[in-house]
C-alpha positions as CSV (number, residue, x, y, z in Angstrom):
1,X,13.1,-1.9,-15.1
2,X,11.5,-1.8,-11.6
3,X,13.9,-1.3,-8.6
4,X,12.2,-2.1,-4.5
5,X,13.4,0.8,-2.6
6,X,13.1,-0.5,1.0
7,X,14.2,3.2,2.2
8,X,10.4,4.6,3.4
9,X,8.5,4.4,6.3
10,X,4.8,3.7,5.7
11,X,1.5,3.0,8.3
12,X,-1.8,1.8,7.6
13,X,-4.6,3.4,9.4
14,X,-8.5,2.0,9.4
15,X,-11.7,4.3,8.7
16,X,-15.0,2.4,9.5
17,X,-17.5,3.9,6.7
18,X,-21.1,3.0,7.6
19,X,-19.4,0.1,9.4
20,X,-17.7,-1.1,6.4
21,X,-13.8,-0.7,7.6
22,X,-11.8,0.9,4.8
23,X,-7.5,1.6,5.2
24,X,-5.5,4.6,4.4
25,X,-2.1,3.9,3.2
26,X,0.9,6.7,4.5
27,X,4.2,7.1,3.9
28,X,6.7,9.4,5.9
29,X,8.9,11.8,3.4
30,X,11.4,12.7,6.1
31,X,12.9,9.8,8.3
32,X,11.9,10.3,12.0
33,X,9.7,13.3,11.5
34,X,5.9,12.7,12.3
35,X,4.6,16.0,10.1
36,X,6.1,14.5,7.4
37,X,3.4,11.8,6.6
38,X,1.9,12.2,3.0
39,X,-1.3,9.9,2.0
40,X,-0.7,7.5,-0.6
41,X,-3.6,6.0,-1.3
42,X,-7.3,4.9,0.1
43,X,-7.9,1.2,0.1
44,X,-12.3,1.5,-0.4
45,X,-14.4,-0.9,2.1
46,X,-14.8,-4.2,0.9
47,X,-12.5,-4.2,-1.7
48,X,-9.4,-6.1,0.6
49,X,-9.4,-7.4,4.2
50,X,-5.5,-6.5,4.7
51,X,-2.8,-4.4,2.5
52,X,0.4,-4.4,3.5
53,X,3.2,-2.2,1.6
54,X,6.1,-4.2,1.3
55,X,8.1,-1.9,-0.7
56,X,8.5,1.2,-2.8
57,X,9.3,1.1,-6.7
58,X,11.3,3.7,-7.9
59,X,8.7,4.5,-11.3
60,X,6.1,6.1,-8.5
61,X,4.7,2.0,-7.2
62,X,3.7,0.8,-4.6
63,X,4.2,-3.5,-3.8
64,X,1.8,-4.6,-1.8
65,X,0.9,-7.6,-0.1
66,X,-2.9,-8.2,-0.5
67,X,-4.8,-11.1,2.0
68,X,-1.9,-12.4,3.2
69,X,-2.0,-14.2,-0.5
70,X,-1.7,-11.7,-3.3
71,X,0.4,-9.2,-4.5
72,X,-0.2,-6.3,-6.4
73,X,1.3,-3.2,-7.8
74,X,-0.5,0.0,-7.2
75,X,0.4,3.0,-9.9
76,X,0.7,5.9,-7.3
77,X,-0.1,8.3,-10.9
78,X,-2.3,6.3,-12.7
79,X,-4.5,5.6,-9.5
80,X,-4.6,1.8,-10.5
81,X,-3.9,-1.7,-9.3
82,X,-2.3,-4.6,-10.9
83,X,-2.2,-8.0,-9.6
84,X,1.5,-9.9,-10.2
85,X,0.5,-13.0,-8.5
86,X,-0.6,-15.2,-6.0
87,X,2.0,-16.5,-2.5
88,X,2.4,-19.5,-2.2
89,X,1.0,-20.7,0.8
90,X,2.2,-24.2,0.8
């Protein structure tokens, strides 16, 4: 069974690739201690307009909120996205 770990510390940081903007997801290993961002994962232009992490699994996945309407689990080992469903927005 999945578990949310709330415990990390992540930041999302835009590249522009031929003007396309792409993000890099981070998380921070060691509270408080700015060497200690890792890269998780690159989110390829095009592909989403916003990811937010909202949490970390404890089996090595990553929930994220997709378009401010989605959310999807991305497989930090497998290198692949699932989508769980859609927010209601009403």
């Amino acid at each position: 069974m999945d578990h949310l770990c709330n415990a990390a510390t992540y930041r999302v940081e835009s590249c522009n690739q031929r003007g396309k903007r792409g993000m890099k997801i981070y998380m921070m290993t060691e509270y408080e201690c700015s060497d200690s961002w890792v890269p998780l994962f690159y989110v390829a232009p095009g592909m989403f307009e916003r990811v937010k992490p909202l949490g970390f699994l404890k089996n090595g996945r990553v929930l994220l909120e997709v378009d401010r309407k989605k959310l999807f689990v991305y497989d930090l080992d497998e290198k692949r996205i699932e989508k769980t469903c859609f927010i209601n927005q009403g």
